[in-house]
C-alpha positions as CSV (number, residue, x, y, z in Angstrom):
1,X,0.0,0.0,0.0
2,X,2.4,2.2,0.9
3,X,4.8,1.8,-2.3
4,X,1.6,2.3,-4.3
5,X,0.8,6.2,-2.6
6,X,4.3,6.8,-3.4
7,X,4.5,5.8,-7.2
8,X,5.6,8.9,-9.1
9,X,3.0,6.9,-11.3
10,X,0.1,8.4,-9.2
11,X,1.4,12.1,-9.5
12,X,-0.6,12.6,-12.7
13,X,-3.7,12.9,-11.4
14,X,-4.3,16.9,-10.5
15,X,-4.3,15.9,-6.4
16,X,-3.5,12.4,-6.2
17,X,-5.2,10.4,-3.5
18,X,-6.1,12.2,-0.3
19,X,-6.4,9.8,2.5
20,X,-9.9,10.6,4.6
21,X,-9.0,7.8,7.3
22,X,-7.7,4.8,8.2
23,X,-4.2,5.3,8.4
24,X,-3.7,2.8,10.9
25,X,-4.4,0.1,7.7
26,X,-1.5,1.7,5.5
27,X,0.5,-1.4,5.6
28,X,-1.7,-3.6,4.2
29,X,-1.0,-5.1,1.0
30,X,-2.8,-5.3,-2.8
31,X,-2.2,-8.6,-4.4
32,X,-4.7,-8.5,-7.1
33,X,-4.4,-5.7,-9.9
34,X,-8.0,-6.3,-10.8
35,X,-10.6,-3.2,-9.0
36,X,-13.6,-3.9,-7.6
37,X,-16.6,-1.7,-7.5
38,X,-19.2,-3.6,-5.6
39,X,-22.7,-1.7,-5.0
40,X,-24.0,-4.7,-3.5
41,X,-21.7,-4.8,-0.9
42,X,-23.0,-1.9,0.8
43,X,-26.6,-3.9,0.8
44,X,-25.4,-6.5,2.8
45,X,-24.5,-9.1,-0.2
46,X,-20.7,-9.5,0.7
47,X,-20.2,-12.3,-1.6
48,X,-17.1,-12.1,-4.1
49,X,-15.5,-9.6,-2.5
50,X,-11.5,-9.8,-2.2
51,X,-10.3,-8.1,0.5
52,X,-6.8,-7.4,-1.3
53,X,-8.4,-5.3,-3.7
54,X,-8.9,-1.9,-4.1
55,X,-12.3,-1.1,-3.7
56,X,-14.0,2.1,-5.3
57,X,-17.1,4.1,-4.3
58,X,-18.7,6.0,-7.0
59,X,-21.5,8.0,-7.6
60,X,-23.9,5.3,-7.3
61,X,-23.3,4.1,-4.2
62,X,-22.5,7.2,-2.2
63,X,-26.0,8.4,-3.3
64,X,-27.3,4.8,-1.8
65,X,-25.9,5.6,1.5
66,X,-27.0,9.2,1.8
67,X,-30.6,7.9,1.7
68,X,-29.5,5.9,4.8
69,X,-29.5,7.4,8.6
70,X,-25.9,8.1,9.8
71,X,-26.1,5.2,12.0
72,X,-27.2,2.8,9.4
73,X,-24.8,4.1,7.1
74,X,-22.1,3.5,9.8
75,X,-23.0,-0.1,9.9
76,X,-23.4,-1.2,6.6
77,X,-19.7,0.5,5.9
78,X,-18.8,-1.4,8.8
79,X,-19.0,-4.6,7.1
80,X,-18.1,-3.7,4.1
81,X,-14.5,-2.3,5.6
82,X,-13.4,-4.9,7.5
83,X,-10.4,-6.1,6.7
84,X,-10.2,-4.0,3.2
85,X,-6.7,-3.0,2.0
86,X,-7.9,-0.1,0.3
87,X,-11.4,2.1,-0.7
88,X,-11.2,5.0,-3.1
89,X,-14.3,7.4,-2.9
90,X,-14.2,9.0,-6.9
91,X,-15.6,12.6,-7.9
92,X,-13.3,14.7,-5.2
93,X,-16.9,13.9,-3.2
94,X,-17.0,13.5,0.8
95,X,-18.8,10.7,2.2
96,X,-20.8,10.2,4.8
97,X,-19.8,10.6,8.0
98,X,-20.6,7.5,9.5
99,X,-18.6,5.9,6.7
100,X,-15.4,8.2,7.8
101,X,-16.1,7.1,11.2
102,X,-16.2,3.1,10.3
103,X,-13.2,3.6,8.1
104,X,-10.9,5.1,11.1
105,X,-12.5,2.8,13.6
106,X,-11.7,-0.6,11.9
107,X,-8.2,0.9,10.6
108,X,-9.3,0.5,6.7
109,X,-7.9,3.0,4.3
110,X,-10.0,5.2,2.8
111,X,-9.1,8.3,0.3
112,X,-10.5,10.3,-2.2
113,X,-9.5,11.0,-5.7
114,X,-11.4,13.8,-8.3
115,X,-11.3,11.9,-10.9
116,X,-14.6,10.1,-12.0
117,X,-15.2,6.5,-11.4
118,X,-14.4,5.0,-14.9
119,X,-11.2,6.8,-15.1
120,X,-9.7,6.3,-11.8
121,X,-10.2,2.6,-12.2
122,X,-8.4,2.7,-15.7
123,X,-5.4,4.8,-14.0
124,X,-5.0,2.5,-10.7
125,X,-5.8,-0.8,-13.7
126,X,-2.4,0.3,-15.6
127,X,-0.5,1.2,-12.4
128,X,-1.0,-2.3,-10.9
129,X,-0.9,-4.1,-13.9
130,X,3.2,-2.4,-14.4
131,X,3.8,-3.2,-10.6
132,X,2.3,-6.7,-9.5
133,X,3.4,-7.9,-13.2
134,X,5.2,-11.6,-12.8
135,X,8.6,-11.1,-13.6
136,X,11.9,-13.2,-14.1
137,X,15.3,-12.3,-14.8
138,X,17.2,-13.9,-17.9
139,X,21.2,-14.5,-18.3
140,X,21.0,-13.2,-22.5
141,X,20.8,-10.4,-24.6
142,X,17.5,-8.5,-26.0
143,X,17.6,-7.1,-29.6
144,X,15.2,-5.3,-31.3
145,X,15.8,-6.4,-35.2
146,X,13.2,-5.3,-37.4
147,X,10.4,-4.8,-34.6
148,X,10.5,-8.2,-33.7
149,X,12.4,-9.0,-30.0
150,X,14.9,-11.2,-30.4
151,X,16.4,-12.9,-27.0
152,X,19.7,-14.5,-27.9
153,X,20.7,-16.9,-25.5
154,X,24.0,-19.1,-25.0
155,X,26.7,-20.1,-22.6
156,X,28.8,-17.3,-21.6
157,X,31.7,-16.3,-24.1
158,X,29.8,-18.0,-27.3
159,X,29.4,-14.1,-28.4
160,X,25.8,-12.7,-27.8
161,X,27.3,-9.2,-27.2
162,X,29.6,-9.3,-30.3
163,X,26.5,-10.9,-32.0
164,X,23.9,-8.2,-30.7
165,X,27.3,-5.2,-31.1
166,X,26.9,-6.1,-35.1
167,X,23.1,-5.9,-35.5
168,X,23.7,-2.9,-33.8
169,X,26.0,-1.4,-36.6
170,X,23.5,-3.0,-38.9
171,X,21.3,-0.3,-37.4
172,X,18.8,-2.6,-35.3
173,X,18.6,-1.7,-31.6
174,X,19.6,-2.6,-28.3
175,X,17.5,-3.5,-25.2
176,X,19.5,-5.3,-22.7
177,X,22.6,-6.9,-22.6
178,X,23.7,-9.6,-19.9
179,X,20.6,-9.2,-17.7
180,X,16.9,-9.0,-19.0
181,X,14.2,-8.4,-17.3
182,X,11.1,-9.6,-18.1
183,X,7.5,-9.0,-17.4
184,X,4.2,-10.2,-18.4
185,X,1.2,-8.9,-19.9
186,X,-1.7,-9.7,-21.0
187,X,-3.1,-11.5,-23.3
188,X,-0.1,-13.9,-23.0
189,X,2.8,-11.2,-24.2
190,X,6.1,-10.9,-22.3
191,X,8.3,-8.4,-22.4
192,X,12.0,-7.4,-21.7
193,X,13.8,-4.2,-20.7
194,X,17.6,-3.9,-19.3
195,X,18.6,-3.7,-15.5
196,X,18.5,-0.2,-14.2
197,X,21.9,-0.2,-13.7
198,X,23.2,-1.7,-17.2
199,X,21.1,0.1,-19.0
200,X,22.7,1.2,-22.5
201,X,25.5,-0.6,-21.7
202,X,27.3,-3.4,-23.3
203,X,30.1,-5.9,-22.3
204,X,32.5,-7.3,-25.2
205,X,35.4,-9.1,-23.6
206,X,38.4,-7.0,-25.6
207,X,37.0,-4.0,-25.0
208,X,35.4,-4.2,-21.8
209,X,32.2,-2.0,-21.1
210,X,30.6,0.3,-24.4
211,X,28.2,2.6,-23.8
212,X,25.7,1.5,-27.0
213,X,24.2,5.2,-26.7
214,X,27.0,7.3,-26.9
215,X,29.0,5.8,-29.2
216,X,25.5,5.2,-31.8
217,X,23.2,8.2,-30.7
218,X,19.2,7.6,-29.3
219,X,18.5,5.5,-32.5
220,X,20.8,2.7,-31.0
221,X,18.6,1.3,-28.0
222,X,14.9,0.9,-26.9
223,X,13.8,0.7,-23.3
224,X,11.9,-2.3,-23.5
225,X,10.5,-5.2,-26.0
226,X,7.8,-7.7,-26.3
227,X,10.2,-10.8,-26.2
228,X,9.0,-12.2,-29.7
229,X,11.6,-15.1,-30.7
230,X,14.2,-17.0,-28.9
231,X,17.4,-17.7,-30.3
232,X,20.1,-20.0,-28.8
233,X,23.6,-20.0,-29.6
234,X,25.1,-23.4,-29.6
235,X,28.8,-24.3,-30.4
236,X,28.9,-26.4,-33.5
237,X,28.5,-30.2,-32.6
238,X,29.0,-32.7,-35.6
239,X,27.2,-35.1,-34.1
240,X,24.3,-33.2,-33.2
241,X,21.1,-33.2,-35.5
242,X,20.1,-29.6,-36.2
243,X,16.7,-28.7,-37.8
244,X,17.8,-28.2,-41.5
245,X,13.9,-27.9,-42.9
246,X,12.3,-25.5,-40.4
247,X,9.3,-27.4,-40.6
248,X,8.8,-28.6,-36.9
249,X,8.5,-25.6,-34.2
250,X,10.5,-25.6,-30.6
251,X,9.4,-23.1,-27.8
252,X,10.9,-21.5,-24.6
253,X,8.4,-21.5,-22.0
254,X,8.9,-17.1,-20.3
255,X,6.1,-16.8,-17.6
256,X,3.7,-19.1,-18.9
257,X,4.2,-17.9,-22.3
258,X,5.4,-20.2,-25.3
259,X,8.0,-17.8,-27.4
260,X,9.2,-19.5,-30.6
261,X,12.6,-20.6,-30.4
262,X,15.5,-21.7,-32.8
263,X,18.7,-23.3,-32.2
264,X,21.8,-21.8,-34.0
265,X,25.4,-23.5,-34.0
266,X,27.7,-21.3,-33.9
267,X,31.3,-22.2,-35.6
268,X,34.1,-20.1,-37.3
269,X,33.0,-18.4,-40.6
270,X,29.5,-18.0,-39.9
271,X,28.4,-14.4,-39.9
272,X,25.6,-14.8,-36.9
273,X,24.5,-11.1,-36.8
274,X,23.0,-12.2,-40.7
275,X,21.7,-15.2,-39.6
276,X,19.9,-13.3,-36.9
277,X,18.5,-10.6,-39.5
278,X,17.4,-13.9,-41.8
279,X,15.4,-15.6,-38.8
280,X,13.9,-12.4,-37.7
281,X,12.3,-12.0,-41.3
282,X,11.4,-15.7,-41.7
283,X,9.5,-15.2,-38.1
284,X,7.4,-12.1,-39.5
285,X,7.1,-14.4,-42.8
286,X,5.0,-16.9,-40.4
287,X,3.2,-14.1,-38.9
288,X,1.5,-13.6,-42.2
289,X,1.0,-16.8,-42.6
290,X,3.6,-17.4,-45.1
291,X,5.5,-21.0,-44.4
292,X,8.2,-21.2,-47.0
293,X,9.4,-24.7,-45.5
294,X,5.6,-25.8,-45.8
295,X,5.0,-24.7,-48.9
296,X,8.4,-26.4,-50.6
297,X,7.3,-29.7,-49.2
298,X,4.0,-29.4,-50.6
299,X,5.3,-28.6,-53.8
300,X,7.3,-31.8,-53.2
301,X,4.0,-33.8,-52.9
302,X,5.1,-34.6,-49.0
303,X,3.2,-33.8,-46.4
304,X,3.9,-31.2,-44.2
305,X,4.6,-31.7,-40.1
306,X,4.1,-28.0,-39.6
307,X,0.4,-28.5,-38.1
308,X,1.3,-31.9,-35.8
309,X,4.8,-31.3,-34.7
310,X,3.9,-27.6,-34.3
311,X,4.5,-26.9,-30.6
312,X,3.8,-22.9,-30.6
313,X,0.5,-21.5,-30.8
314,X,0.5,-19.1,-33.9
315,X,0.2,-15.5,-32.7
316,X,-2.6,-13.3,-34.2
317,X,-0.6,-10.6,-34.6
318,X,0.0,-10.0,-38.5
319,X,3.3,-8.4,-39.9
320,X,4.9,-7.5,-43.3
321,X,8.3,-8.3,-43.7
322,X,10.7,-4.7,-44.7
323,X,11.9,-5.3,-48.4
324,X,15.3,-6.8,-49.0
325,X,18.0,-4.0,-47.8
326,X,16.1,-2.1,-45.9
327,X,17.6,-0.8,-43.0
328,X,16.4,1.0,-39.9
329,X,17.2,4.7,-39.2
């Protein structure tokens, strides 16, 4: 509760949230980012009610308990207080006494914000949703190569940074290097953004530590990317069986969420940074539902694996690849 009345976050609004009473509740804590705005409550009909919400009071229902005598109004607040984390009375409008009075009796926090009910809930929706977000931390570095966020993984020395340095000076972007943290959001998207304190900065064992945006300007880096494809780099085995089709589909599991993901051996002579660029096109190829390995090996009269040894779901979201040699500014 408390981190949430400090987020810079909540500054926007014109007075932020005024606490009325309750400040003995301060420390309890919001766990769900969903809002609940629950008329019925007030009626008696406490069902469905999470306590670790926050709870608004709109027009609506203040209107329901000014038709009420002060005492009754204090009791049917009474019940629907206790044990609240937090109630939010919208429109900059003063409640009823008795509800003040059941607030600071039973220690529940209670403020007021101007703002009308549908956009307060939107505002506190988007704050919660950025703050109680599931989150994980990922050894690997996030590119951004031709919109599509490309998380290259690999044991350390195999040459991610000197991987993601040349995409760079291909003009694609940089997110995160080393350390990425990831987030999720829904519907089933996760994203990735660099530690606070490596932010903009690389490592390349030679050179030690670049700063990405002073030596290529603004242009070079993004804050933070919707993790779109996997890639991981793998030191060239003879004996290993690599995917030389690209028919059947592998997946990382981030948060709950299935990213594609490829495995690249990596072995003298192969220019990875182009590699990268190719599989970043192929993967906004199959966005728009163009399969080149699918359609060669129908054209071959064999039947394609792509539906039953597909193990990612396709995303919705449709793309066109940039023409050949274009190149980001």
């Amino acid at each position: 509760m408390e981190q949430l009345l400090g987020d810079p976050a909540l500054r926007l609004w014109r007075q932020g949230l005024v606490l009325l009473a309750g400040a003995a509740g301060l420390a309890r804590r919001i766990t769900h980012r969903r809002i609940q705005k629950s008329g019925l409550a007030l009626a008696g009909h406490l069902h469905g009610v999470v306590a670790t919400r926050v709870q608004i009071l709109g027009e609506t229902e203040l209107s329901y308990l000014q038709g009420l005598s002060e005492a009754e109004q204090g009791r049917r607040a009474a019940r629907f207080f206790e044990g609240l984390s937090m109630v939010v009375v919208t429109r900059g409008e003063r409640p009823p006494q008795g509800v003040v009075d059941a607030a600071e009796a039973l220690g529940t926090p209670l403020f007021s914000c101007e703002e009308r009910s549908s956009k307060a809930i939107a505002k506190i929706h988007e704050l919660l949703d950025e703050r109680l977000a599931p989150r994980t931390r990922i050894h690997g570095v996030l590119v951004d190569v031709f919109e599509v966020g490309v998380l290259l993984l690999g044991q350390s020395g195999i040459g991610k940074s000197e991987c993601a340095l040349e995409l760079v000076m291909h003009g694609h972007r940089l997110v995160a290097d080393d350390v990425v943290e990831c987030d999720y959001r829904p519907p089933g998207m996760v994203f990735g953004a660099a530690n606070e304190r490596l932010r903009n900065h690389m490592e390349v064992r030679g050179l030690g530590i670049l700063d990405i945006r002073d030596l290529f300007g603004v242009t070079a880096i993004r804050e933070r990317k919707r993790i779109d494809l996997v890639i991981q780099l793998a030191l060239w085995d003879p004996s290993a069986a690599y995917d030389r089709l690209g028919v059947e589909r592998s997946a990382r599991e981030i948060l709950g969420v299935r990213v594609p993901e490829l495995v690249l051996p990596v072995r003298p002579g192969r220019n990875m940074s182009s590699i990268v660029e190719i599989a970043a096109r192929s993967e906004l190829l199959r966005r728009a539902g163009r399969d080149p390995a699918a359609r060669f090996l129908a054209q071959l009269g064999e039947p394609s694996s792509a539906g039953a040894g597909e193990r990612v779901s396709q995303s919705t979201e449709s793309a066109v690849p940039p023409p050949v040699g274009w190149r980001p500014r």
